[in-house]
N, C-alpha and C positions, 0 to 999 in steps of 0.2 A: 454419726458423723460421715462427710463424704471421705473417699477415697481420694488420695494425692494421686495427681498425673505422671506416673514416673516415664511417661515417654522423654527419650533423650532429646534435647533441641536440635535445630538443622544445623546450629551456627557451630558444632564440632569441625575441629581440625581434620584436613587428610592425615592418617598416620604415615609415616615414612615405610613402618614395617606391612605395609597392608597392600596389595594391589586390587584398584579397585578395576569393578570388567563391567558395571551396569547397576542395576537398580530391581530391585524383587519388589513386585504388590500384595502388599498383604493387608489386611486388615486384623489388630490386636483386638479392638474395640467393637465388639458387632453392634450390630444396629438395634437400639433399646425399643426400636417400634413406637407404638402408641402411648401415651400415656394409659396410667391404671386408671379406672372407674371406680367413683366412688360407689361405697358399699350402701345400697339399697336399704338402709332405716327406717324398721318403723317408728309412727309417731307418738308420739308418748301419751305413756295410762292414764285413763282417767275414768270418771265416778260416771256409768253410762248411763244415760238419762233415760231410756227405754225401760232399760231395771228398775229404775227408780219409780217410774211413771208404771209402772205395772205393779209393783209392793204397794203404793200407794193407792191402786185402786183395787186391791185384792185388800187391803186394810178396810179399806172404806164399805166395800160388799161386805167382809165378814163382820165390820159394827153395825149394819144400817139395820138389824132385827136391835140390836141391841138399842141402839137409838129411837127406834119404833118402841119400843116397850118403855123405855124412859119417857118419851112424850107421852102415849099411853099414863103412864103412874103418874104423870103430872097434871094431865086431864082427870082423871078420873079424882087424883085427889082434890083436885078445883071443887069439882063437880060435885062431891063428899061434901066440902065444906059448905059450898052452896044449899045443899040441901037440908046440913045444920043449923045453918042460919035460919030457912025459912022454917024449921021444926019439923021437913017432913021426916027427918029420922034424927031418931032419940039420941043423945048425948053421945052415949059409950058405943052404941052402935057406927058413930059420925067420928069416934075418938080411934074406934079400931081399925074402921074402914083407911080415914086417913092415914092411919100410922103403915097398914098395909102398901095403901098406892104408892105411898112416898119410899118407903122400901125398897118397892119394885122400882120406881124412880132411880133412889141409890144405885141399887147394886145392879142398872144399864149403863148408868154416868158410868161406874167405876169401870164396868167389865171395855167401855171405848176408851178410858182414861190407859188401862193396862195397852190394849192393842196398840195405843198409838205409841206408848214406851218404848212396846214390842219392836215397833216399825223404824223409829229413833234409833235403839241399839244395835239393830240389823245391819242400817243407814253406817251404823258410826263405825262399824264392824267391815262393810263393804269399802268402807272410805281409808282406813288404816291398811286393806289389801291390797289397795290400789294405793298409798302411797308407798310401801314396800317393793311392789312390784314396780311402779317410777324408780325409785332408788337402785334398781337391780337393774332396769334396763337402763337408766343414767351412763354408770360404769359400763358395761356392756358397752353403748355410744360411743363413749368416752374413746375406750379400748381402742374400738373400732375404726377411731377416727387418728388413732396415735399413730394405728400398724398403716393405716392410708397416707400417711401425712411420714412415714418413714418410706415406702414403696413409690410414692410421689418423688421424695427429694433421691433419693437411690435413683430413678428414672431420670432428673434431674442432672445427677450426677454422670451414669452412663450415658446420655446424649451429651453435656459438655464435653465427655470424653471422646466420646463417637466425633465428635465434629473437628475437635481438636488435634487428635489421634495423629499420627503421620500413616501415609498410604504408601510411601515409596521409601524401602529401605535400600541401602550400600548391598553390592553384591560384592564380597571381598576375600581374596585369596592369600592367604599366608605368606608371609616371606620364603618358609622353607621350597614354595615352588619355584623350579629351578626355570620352571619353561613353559610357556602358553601356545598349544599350538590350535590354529582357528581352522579350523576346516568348512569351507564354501563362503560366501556373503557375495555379495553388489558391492561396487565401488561405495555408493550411501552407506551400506553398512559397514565397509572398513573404515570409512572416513570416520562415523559415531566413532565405533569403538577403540580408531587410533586417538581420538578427540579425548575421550572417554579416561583412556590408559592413561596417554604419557601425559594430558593435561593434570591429573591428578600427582603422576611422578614430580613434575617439575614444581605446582601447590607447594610438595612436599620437601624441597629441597635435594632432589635427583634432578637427573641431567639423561637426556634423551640423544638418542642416532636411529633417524630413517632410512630404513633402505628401499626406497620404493621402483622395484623393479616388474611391476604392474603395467605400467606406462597410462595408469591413471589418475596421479596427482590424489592420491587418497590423503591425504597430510594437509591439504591444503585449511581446515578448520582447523586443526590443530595448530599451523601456523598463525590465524589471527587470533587465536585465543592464549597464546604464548604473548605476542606483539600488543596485546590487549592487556596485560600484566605484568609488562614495561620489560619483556625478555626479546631481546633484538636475535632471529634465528637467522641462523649460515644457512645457504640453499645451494648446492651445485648439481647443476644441469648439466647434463653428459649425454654427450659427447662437446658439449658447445663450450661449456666451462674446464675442459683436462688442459690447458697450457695452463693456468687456476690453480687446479686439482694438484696436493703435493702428496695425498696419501701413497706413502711406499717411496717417495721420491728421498733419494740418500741413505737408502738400505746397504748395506755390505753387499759385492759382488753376487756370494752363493746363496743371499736370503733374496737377494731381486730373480737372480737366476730362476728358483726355486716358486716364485708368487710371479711369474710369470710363464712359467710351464703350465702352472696349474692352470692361470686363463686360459692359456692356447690350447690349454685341454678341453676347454667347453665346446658344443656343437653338437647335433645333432638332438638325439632321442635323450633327457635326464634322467630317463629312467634305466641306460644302458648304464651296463656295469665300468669304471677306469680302467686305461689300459698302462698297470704299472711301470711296465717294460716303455712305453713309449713318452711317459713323462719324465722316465728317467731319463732315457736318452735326450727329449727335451732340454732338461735342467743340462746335463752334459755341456752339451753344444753351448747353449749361453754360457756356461760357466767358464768355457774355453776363448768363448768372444770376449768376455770379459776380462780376461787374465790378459787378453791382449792388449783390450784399449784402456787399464790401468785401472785406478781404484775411483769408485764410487762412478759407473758408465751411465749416462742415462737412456732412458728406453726408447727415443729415436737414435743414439747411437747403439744400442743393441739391434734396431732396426736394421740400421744403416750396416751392419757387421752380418746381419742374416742374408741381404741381400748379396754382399761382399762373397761372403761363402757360397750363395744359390747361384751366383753369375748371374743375377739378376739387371739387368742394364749395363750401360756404364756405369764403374764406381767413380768418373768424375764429378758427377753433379752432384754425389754425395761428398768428396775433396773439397769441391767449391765451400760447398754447404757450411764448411767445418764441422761436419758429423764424424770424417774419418781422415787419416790419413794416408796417403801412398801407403809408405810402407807398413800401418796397421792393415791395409786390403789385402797387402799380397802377402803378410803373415796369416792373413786370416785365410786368403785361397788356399793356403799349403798347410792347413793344420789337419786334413786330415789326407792319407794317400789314396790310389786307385782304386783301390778291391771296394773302399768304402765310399767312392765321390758319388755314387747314383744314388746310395742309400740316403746317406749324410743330406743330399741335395735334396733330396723329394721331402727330405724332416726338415730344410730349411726352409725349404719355398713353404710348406705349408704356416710353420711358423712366422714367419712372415708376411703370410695374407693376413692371420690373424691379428699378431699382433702391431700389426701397421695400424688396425685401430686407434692406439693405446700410443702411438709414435709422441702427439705431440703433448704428452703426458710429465707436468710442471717443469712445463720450457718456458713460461710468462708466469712466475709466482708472483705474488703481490700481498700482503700482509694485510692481514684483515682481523678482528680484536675475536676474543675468546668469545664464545657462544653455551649454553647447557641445554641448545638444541641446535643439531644439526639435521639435514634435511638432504641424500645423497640420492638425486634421481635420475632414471633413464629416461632419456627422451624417444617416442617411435621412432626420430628421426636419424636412429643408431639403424636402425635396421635391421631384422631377422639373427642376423649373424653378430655385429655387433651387438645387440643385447645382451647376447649370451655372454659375451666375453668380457664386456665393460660389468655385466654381473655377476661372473664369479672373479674377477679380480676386485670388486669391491668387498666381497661376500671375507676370501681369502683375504686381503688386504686387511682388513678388520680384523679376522682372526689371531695372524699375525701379530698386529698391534696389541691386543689384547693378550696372548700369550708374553712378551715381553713387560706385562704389569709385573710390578713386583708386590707380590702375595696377594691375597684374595680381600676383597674391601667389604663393605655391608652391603647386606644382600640387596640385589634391587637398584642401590644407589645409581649405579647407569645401568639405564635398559635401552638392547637393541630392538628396533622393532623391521619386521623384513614382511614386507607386502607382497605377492606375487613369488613365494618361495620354491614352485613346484617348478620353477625355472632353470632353479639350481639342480646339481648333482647331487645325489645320495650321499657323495663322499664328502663332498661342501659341506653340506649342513650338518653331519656329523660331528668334523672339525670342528664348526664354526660352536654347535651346540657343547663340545668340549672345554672347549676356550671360555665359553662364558660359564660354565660350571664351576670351571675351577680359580674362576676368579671372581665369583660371586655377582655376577650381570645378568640382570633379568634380559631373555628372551624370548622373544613373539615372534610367530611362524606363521603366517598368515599364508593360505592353499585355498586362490580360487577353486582348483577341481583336484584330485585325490586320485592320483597316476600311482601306477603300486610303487616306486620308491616312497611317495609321499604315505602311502596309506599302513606301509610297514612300519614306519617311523614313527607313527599320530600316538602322542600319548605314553613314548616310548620314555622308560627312566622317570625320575619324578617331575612329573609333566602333568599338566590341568590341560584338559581338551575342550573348547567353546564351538560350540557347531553351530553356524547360522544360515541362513538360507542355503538349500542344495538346491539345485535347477537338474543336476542330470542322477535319471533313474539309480545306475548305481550307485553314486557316493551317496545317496542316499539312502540306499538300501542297506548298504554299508553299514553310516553312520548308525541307523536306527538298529543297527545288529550290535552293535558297540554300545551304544547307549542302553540299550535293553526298551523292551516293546512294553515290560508291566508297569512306568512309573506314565501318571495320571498329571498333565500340566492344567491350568489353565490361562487364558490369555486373557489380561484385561482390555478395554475399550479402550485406554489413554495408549496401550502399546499398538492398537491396531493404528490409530489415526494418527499418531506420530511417526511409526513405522510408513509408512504412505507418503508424508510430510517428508520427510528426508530424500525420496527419489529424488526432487526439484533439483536441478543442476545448471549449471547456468559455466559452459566451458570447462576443461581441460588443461590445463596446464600449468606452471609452477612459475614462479617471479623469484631469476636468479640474485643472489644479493652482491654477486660479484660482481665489478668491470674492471676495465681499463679507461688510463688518461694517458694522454702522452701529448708533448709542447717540444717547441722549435723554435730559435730567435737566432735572427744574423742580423749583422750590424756591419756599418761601415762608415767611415767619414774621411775626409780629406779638408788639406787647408793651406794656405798661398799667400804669400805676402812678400812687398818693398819698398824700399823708401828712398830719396833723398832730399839731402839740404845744403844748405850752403852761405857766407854770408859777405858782404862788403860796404864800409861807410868813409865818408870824409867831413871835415870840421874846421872853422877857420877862427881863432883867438882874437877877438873885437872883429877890424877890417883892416890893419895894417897891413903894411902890403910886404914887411917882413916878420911877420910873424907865423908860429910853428902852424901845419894843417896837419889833420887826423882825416879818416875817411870809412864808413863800414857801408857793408850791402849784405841780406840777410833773404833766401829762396828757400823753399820745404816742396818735396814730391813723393807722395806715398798713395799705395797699391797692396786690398788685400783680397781674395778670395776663398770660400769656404765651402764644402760639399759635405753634405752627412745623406744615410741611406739607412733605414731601420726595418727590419720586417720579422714581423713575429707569428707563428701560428702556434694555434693550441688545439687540440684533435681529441673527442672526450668519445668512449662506445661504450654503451650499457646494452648489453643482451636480456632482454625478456620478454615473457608473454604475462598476462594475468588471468586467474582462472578462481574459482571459486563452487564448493560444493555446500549448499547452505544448510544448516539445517535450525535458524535463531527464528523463521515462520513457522516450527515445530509445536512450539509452544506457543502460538498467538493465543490462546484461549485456555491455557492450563489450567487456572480455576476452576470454571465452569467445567475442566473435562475432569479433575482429581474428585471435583467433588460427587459428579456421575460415572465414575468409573467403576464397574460393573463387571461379573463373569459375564466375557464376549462370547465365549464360546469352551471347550471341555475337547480335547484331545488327549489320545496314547502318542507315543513315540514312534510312527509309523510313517512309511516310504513316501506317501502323498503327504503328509502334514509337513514333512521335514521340507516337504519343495515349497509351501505355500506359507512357508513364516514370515511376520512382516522384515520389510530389510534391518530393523536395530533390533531385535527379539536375538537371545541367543541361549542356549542349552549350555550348560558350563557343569563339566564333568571333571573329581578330582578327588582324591584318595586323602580320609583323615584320620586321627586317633578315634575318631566316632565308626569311623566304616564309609565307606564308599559313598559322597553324596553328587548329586544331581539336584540343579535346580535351573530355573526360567527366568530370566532377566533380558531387560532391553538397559542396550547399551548408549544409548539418547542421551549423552551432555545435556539436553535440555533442561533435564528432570530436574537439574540441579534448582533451577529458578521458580520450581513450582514451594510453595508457600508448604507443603503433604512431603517434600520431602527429608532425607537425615544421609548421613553416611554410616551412621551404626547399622551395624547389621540385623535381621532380626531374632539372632538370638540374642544376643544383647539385650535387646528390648524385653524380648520374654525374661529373660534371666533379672532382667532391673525390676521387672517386675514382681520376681518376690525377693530384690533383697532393699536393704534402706538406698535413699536416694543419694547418699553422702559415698558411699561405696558401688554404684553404680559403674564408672566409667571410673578404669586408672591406667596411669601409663599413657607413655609416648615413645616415639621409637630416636632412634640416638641418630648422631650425622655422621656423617662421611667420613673414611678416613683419608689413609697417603695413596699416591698411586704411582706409576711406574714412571722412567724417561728412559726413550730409546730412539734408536735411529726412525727415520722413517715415520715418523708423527706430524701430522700437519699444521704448517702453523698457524692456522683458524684455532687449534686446541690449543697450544702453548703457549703462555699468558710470560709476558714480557718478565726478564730474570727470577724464573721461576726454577731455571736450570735446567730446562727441557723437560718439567714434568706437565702433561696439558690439563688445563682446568678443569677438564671434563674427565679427569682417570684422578681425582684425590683430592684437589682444588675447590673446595668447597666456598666460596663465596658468601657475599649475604644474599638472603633466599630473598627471589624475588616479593613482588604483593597479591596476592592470593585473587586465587580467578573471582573476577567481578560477577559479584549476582545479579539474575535476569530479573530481580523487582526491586529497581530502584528503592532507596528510604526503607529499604527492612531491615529493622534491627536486628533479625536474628537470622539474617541471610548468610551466603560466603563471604560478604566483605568485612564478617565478626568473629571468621577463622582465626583460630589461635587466641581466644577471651573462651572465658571459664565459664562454662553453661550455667544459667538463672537458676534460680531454686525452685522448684515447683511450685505453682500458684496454688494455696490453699484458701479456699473462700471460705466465707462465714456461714454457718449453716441458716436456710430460709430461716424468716418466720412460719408461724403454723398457718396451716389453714384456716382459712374465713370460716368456719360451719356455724349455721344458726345453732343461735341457744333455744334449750330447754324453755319452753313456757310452763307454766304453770309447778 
């Protein structure tokens, strides 16, 4: 019988508890080759006519004396008789002679009568060893043809399998990992594998925050493939989107204080150490600004209160403004005395360059519906120094929010993802990796280059580390020292040529989903009017000339006038650019390439290999109950639309493959639970009376429609995520082989 195909279908769900990071080539089913050959038979026994023909004329030589003497005896008794007849010899003489010849006659007939018996039983004797010996090579054939005719359909079998087979398994990382940190890639390659992550988080009924402080728009396929499965993503654009922006906006005094030091603490080298003493002092001073201009200040008027303290212009234009007041200014000039005003001022002015970024920071909120993808990016057009700062106050900002969850939710359920992290401060991402520990949010770290704060930290605590492209000597040299130099990859063909495919880019930048409207209408009219009337008659009863007279007269004069004036404007701005990093020409030919996809090439883990990886190929290193594994995956969303691929992993596959197919695959992972409400949450998260808890920390909705697969009309594509995998196809076994029959 053949073998059931226990490979798992492609049209498996994403699990919730699973993160997937790319795709492993393998091959379960190797290649069954050629068909067998049939087994070279001989042809069947039979009576050889050579033998035959040679018995038969060795018969015939050994009678042919005998035959001669028999004609002999029959002559001569002729010859006897005849000469009795004519009386040359006497009676008894002619009586003996005959009885002699014919004798000799006899017993030649008999002695050829015997030989050809002889020759007969030989014949009949050769003829029974030669049917014996057919019967014995019969079965022999037979055999022969049963073991060919099993080794055939087996061949049969492992090519249906072989062809079948899936090529491209799930490369997937356990819940228990707290943290993914990426070290090196191309913009193409973060895009994949941000594509990759949180396209599958959100599949799954999780909910997604970008932080892309790259100024590369990495997110951007992740955004149409969200929008493509009917989930409408928040995008803000910063600095251009912050009057927008409410993150942190309505914090308590000492907690804005506090996530605003910290901004103003970025700049320079991230890999310098913080200067404790001067953030405290920082938080100080706000925390003093604040006490003055009342509760809940916002951070143009913490501005406006820095500048106040730094004697920074006149404080009228901040008066005018409604930022401050007189007498908040000149509480604020005398809050601290002389010995301190040089110090205190140079902490203010400096705070105040920076955070003047950040001034017009949710002064224009405007209400916008919940989202389970949010998208928080830097524009270049923040500039060197703004970067920094608009980056760790989002980095902090977030943290924040996230420490205020109440208790820890399922793992994974929101995952941060931070592109361009080596931007941050060592103490930042500490924090920030804190926060999401202990409240169960998956984090991703993503480190164009590998600066020693970042490279201290790679891997640190229970962390999976994905290495993909390195461009510069050392974090490669690095990473290949971390990875270790003895483990043997190989690349296949579909990751080179898809790897290549994804550089294609086509623009930069991010399409905000915020704007503004604003409308005007004035009106005016006027209206005027007058009238008069008046009347008088007379009338004379018949024509007597004494009789009574009446008389009327009856005038009307009217005047009116009316004035109206209407004017209405309506003023509508949307801010954006559109940009786009593709990678849907990846796959133009995936068939053709799963089904020739081949060892491309056999590399170690070494310093030039690490620089020349295609951009989606990634090394994913991460600690299990097995031991320490390492393996090769490309992180190509594509893959998913290739027909070769699954989301099971490949042990799975091995493992289904020796148990029954009914106990295969079990288990799903659970949803979401409650999540926190607290100050300072923005209300893109907070889904209308919900009591200020945001959609995105607990709010679990109904889960979007699952990412739509790249081959249209396939039944057992993504678009059959979440249906119960088919039963294995078991076919009927062939018929036998055609072999000629047996003649004779």
């Amino acid at each position: 019988m053949t073998r059931p195909d226990v490979t798992p279908a492609a049209a498996a769900p994403p699990r919730a508890d699973r993160v997937y990071l790319g795709w492993e080539h393998a091959q379960v089913h190797p290649d069954p080759g050629p068909p067998p050959q049939r087994p070279a038979l001989p042809g069947p026994q039979q009576l050889n006519p050579g033998w035959l023909a040679a018995q038969q004329r060795e018969e015939r030589r050994l009678s042919r004396p005998l035959q001669l003497g028999g004609a002999l005896g029959l002559v001569l008794a002729g010859l006897t008789a005849a000469l009795g007849l004519l009386g040359v010899l006497t009676a008894a003489l002619t009586a003996v002679s005959l009885a002699c010849f014919l004798l000799l006659a006899g017993w030649c007939a008999r002695g050829v009568w015997h030989g050809r018996q002889e020759l007969r039983v030989l014949v009949a004797r050769e003829e029974q060893r030669v049917a014996r010996a057919r019967a014995v090579q019969g079965r022999q054939r037979h055999g022969q043809q049963q073991a060919h005719g099993r080794r055939f359909r087996d061949w049969q079998a492992r090519g249906r399998a072989f062809g079948a087979q899936h090529r491209w398994y799930g490369v997937a990382l356990p819940a228990e990992i707290d943290r993914v940190d990426v070290a090196g890639g191309t913009l193409a390659g973060w895009s994949a594998l941000l594509a990759m992550l949180a396209g599958f988080r959100l599949a799954a009924g999780g909910e997604v925050t970008v932080l892309d402080l790259a100024e590369g728009a990495a997110a951007q396929d992740l955004l149409s493939i969200a929008r493509s499965t009917g989930t409408d993503p928040l995008v803000w654009v910063l600095p251009a989107d912050l009057p927008r922006f409410d993150l942190g906006h309505g914090l308590p005094p000492d907690a804005l204080a506090d996530l605003l030091a910290v901004a103003a603490s970025a700049g320079g080298d991230p890999a310098s150490p913080p200067d404790p003493s001067g953030m405290a002092q920082d938080t100080a001073i706000l925390e003093r600004i604040a006490a003055v201009l009342g509760d809940q200040p916002s951070v143009a008027e913490l501005v406006a209160g820095l500048r106040a303290l730094a004697q920074v212009g006149h404080p009228h234009q901040d008066i005018r403004a409604g930022l401050i007041g007189e007498a908040q200014a000149e509480a604020i000039a005398g809050l601290y005395g002389r010995a301190a005003a040089d110090r205190v001022t140079e902490r203010a002015l400096a705070l105040e360059a920076r955070l003047g970024k950040l001034a017009s920071l949710g002064s224009s909120p405007i209400p916008v519906p919940p989202s389970r993808l949010r998208v928080l990016a830097v524009d270049a057009a923040a500039g060197l120094a703004g970067t920094q700062v608009l980056g760790t106050y989002l980095a902090a900002g977030l943290t924040g929010l996230l420490r205020r969850q109440h208790g820890p939710g399922p793992p994974w359920q929101h995952t941060v993802l931070v592109s361009g992290a080596e931007t941050l401060r060592g103490d930042v991402l500490d924090r920030l990796s804190g926060a999401c520990e202990a409240t169960g949010t998956g984090l991703v770290l993503a480190y164009r280059t590998l600066p020693p704060h970042a490279r201290a930290r790679l891997g640190r605590g229970n962390a999976a580390v994905a290495f993909m492209r390195l461009g510069n000597a050392d974090d490669a040299r690095a990473a290949s020292e971390q990875i270790g130099t003895e483990h043997r990859f190989v690349v296949a063909q579909l990751t080179d040529t898809v790897g290549s495919s994804v550089t294609d880019t086509a623009g930069q930048a991010y399409t905000s989903t915020l704007g503004t409207a604003s409308s005007a209408a004035v009106s005016s009219s006027s209206s005027q009017g007058s009238g008069q009337s008046g009347g008088r008659g007379s009338s004379w009863a018949g024509f007597a000339p004494f009789a009574p007279r009446t008389a009327s007269a009856h005038g009307e004069t009217s005047y009116s006038a009316s004035v109206s004036d209407s004017v209405s404007l309506t003023e509508g701005i949307n801010r954006g650019t559109a940009w786009g990093l593709q990678t849907a020409r990846a796959v133009g030919a995936n068939r053709a390439l799963a089904q020739a996809s081949q060892r491309s090439r056999e590399f170690l883990v070494e310093q030039h290999e690490l620089q020349q990886l295609p951009p989606s190929a990634v090394i994913v290193s991460y600690a299990s109950p097995a031991g320490r594994r390492v393996m090769l995956a490309d992180a190509n969303p594509g893959i998913l639309g290739l027909p070769t691929a699954t989301l099971h992993t490949l042990d799975e596959v091995l493992q289904a493959a020796r148990e029954p197919p009914a106990a295969a695959w079990a288990g799903e992972a659970g949803r979401a639970g409650d999540g926190p409400a607290a100050g300072g949450v923005p209300r893109a998260w907070v889904p209308p009376g919900t009591g200020g808890v945001p959609a995105a920390w607990g709010q679990t909705g109904a889960a979007d429609e699952p990412m739509a697969s790249a081959r249209p009309g396939a039944a057992d594509g993504p678009a059959a995520w979440g249906q119960p995998a088919p039963a294995p196809d078991l076919e009927p076994l062939p018929e036998p082989l055609p072999w000629p029959r047996d003649e004779g």
